[in-house]
PAMI-957964 format. One line per 2 residues: number of its first residue (from 0); their letters; for each residue y, x, z of N, C-alpha, C. Coordinates in Angstrom, 3 decimals. Each point is the difference from the previous one (the first is absolute). Layout:
<recs>
NUM = A = Y:X:Z:Y:X:Z:Y:X:Z | ...
</recs>
This chain:
<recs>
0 = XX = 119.535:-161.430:-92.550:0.005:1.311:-0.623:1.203:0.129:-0.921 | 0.987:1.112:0.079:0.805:0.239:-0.813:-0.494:0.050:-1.196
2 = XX = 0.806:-0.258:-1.472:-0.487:0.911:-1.167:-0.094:1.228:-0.301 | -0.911:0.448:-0.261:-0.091:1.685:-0.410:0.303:0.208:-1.281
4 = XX = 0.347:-1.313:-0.944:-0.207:0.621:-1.440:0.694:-1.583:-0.956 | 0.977:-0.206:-0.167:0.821:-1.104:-0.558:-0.618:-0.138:-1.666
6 = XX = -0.406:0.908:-0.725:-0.053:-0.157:-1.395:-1.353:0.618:-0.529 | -0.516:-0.179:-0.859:-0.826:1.168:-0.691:0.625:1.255:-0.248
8 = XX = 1.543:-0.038:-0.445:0.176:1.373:0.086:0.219:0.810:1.210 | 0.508:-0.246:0.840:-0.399:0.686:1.226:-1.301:0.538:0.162
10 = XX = -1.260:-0.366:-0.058:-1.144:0.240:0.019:-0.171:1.303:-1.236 | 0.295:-0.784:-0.691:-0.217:1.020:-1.681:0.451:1.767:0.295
12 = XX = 1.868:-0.415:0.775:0.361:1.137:0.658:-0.237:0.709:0.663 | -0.752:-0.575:1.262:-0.407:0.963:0.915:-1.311:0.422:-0.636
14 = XX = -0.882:-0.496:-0.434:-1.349:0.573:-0.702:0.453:1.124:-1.455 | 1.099:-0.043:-0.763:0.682:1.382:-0.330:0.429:1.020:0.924
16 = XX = 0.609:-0.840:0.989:0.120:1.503:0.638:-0.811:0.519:0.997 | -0.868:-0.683:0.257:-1.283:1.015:0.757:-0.974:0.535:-0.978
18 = XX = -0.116:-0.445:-1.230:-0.290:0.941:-1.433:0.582:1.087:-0.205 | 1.552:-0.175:-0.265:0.574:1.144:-0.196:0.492:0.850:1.264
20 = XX = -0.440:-0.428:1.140:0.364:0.805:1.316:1.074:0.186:0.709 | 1.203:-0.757:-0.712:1.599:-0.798:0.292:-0.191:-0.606:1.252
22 = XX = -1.121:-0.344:0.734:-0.149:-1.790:0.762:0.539:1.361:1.089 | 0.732:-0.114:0.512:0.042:0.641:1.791:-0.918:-0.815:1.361
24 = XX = -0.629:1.348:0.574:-0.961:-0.245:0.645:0.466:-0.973:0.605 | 1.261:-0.508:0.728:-0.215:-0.966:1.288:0.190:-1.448:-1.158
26 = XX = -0.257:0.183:-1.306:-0.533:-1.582:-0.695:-1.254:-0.267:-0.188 | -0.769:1.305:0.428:-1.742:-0.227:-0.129:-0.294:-0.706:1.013
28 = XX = 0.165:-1.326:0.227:-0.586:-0.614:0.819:-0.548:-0.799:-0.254 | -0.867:-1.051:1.546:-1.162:-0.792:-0.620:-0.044:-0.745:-0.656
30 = XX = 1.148:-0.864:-0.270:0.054:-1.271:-1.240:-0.039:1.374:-1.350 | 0.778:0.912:-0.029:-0.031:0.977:-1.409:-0.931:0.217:-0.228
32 = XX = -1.036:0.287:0.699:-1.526:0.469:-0.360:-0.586:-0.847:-0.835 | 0.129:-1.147:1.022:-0.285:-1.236:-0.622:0.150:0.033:-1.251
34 = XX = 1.202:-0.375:-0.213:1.187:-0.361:-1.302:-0.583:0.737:-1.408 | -0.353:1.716:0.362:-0.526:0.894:-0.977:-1.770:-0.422:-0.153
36 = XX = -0.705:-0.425:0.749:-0.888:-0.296:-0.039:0.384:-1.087:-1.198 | -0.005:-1.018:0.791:-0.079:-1.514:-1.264:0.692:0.472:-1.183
38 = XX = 1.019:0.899:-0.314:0.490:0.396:-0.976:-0.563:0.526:-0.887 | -0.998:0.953:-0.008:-1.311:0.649:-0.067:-1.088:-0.777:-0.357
40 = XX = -0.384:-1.070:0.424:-0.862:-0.506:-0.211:0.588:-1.738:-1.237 | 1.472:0.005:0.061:0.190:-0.782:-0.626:0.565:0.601:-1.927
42 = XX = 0.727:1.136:0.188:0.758:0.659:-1.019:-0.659:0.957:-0.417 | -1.187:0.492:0.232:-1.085:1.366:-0.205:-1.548:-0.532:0.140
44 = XX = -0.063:-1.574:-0.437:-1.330:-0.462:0.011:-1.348:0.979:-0.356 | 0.419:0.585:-1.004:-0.766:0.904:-1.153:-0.639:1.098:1.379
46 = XX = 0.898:0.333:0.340:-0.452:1.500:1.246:-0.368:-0.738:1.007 | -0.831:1.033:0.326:-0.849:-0.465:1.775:0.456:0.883:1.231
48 = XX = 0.571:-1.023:0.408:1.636:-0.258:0.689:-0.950:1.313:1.559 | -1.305:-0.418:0.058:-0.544:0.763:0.990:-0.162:1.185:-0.613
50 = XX = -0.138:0.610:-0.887:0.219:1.453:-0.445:0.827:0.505:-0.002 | 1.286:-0.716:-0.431:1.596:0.332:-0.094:0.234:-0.255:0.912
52 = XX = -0.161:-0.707:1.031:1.017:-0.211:1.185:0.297:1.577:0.697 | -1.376:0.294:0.430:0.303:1.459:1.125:0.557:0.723:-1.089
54 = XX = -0.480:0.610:-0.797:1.067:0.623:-0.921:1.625:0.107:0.027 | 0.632:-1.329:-0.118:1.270:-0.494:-0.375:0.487:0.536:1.512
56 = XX = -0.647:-0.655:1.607:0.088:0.278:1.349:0.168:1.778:-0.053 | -1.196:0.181:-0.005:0.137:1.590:0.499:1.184:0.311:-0.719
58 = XX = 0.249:0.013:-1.390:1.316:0.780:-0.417:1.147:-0.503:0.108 | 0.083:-1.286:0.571:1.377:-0.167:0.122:-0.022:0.530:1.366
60 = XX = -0.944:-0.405:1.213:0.316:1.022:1.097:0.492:1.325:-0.103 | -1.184:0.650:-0.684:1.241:1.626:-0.531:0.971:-0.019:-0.258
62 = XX = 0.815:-1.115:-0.823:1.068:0.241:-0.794:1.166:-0.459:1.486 | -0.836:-0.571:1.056:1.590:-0.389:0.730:-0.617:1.119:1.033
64 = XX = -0.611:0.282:-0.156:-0.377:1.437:1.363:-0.990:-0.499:0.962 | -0.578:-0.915:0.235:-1.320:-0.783:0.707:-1.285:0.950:-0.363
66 = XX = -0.770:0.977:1.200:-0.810:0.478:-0.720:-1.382:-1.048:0.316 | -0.924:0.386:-0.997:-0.792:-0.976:-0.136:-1.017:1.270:0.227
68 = XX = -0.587:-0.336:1.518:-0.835:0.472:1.204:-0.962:-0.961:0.593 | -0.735:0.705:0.552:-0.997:-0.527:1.048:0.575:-1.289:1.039
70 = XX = 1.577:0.391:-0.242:0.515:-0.824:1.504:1.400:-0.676:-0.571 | 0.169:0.426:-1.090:1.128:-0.526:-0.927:-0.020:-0.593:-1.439
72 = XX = 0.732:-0.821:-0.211:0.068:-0.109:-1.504:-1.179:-1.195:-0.563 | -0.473:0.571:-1.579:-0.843:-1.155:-0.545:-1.067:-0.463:1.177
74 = XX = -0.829:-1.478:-0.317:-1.265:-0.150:1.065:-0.442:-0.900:-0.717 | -1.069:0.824:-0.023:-0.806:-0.846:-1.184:-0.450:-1.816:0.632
76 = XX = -0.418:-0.105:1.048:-0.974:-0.849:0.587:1.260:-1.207:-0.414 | 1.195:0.405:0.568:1.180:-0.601:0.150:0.417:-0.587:-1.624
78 = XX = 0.082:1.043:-0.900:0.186:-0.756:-1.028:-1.193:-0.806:-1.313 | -1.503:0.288:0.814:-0.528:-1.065:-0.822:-0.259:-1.123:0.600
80 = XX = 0.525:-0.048:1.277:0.025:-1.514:0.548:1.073:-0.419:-0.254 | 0.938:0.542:-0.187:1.358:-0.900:-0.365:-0.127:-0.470:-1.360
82 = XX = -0.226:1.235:-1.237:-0.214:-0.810:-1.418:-0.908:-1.160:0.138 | -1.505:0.129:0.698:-0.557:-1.158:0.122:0.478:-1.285:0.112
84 = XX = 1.173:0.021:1.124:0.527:-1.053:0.455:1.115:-0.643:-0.938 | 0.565:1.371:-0.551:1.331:-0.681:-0.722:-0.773:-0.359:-1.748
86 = XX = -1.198:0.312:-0.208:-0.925:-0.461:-1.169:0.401:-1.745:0.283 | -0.921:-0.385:1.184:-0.356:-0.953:0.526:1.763:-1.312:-0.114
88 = XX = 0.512:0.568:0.361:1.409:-0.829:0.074:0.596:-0.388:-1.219 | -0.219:1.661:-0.297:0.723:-0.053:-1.762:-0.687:-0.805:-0.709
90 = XX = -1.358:-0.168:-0.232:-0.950:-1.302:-0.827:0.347:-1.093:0.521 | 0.333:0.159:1.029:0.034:-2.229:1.037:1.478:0.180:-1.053
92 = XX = 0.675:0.394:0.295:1.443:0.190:-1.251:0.592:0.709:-0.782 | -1.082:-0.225:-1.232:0.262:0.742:-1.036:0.790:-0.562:-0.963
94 = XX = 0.245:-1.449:0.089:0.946:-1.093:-1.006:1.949:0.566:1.304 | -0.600:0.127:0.509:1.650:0.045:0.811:0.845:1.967:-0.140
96 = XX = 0.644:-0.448:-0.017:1.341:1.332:-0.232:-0.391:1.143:1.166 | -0.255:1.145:-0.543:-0.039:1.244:0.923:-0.004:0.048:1.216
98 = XX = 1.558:-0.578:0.128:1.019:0.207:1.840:-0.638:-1.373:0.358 | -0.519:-0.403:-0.191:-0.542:-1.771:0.380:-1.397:0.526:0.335
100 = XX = -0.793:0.929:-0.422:-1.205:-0.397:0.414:-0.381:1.463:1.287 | 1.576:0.690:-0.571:0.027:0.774:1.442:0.540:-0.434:1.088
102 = XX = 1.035:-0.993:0.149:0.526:-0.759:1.024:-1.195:-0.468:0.728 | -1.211:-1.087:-0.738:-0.721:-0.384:0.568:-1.331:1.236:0.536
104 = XX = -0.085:0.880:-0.685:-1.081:0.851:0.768:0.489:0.464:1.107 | 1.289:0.281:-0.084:1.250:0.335:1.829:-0.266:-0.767:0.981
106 = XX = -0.162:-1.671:-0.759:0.294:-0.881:1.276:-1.163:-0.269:0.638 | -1.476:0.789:-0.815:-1.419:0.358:0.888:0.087:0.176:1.177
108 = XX = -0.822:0.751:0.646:-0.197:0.452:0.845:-0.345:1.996:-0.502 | 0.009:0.172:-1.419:0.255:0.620:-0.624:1.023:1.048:0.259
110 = XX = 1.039:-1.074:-0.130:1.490:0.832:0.413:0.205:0.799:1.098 | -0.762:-0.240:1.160:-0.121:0.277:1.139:0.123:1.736:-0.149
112 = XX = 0.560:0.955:0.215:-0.654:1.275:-0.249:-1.011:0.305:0.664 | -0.850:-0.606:0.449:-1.265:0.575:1.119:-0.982:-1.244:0.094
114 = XX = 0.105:-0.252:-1.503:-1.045:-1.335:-0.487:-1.394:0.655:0.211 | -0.072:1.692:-0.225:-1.491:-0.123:-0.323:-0.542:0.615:1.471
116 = XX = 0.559:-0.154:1.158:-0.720:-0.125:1.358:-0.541:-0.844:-0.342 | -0.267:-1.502:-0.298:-0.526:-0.735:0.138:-1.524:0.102:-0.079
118 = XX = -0.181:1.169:-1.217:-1.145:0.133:-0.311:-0.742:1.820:0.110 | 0.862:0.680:0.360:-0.239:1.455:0.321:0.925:0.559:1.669
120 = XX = -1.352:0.009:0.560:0.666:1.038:1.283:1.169:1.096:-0.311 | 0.910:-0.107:1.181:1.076:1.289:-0.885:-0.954:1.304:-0.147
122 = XX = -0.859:0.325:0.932:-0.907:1.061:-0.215:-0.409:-0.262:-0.790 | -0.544:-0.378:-0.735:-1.108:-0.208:-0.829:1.368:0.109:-1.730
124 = XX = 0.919:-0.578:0.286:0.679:-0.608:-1.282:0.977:1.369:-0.281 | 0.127:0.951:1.354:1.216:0.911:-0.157:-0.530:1.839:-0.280
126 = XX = -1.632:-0.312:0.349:-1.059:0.797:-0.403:0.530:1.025:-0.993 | -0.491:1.376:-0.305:0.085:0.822:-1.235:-1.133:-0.652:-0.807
128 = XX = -0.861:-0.441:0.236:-0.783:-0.581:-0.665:0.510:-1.136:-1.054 | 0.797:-0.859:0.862:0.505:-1.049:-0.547:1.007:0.324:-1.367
130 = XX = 0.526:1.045:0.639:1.268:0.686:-0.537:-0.351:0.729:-1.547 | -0.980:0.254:0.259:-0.571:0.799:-0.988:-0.689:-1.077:-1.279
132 = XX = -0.917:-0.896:0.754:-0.626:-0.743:-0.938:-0.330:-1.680:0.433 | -0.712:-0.659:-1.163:-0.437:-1.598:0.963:-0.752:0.057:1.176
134 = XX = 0.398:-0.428:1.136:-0.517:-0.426:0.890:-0.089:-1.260:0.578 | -1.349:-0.650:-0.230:-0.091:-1.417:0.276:0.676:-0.934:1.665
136 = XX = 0.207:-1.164:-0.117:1.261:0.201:1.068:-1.535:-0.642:0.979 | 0.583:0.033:1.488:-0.989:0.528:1.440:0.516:-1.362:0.575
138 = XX = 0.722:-0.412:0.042:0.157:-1.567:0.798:0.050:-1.267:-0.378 | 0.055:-0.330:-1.602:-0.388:-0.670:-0.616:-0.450:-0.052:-1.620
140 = XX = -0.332:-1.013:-0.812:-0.102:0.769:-1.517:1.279:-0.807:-0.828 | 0.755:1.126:-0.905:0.709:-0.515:-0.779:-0.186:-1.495:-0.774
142 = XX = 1.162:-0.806:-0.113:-0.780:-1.017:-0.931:0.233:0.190:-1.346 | 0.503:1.112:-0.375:0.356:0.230:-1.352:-1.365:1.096:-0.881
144 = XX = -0.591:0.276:-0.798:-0.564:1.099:-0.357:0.910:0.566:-0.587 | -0.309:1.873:0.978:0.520:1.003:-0.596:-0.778:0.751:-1.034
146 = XX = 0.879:0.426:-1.081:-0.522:0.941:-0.880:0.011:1.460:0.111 | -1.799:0.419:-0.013:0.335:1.138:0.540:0.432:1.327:-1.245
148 = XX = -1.028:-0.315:-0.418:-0.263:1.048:-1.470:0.662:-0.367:-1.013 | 0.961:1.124:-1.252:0.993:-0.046:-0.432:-0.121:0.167:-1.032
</recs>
């Protein structure tokens, strides 16, 4: 796996600028999600990273023009299995440096962008249902607990 992220400040950076709405869409990608996740959950302990997350999502989608629809944009199902997961990584390394404990959640199976087939039919995972709210996954069970209520 290449590096996605050489320093803590790199990390620090891109999680400012998908705050302040600077990040250009083709850097929202899956290690970035990532990256803002653990960032979130490491630098904003105090907030509950699952209340703020869709929040922070939906409006930075607005802010780069992504509308956040039935068939586009935020998904919910999608991002409380990922905080779940990047919870889970970020505690196994919470003594190690930012870009270190995102390198290693990359070199998962995690990193994969289409990690969570594993455990949700694309029907089932690509659903308005899903899209809209938690939907428990249909082909296997997470090993992480998600948090639902905020």
């Amino acid at each position: 796996m290449n590096r996605a992220f050489s320093s803590e400040a790199e990390v620090d950076d891109l999680a400012r600028r998908f705050l302040d709405h600077t990040l250009p869409r083709a850097e929202w990608t899956h290690a970035a999600h990532f990256a803002v996740a653990l960032w979130l959950l490491r630098r904003r302990p105090e907030s509950a990273a699952e209340r703020e997350m869709p929040r922070l999502i939906r409006a930075y989608n607005a802010a780069v023009g992504t509308a956040n629809t039935d068939s586009s944009g935020y998904h919910e199902t999608i991002t409380r299995a990922s905080l779940a997961a990047a919870r889970s990584v970020g505690a196994a390394w919470s003594d190690r440096p930012l870009h270190e404990a995102l390198e290693a959640l990359m070199a998962t199976d995690l990193g994969r962008p289409n990690w969570l087939l594993g455990y949700w039919s694309r029907e089932r995972l690509f659903s308005v249902e899903a899209r809209r709210g938690w939907v428990e996954p249909d082909l296997a069970p997470l090993p992480w607990r998600v948090r639902i209520s905020s």
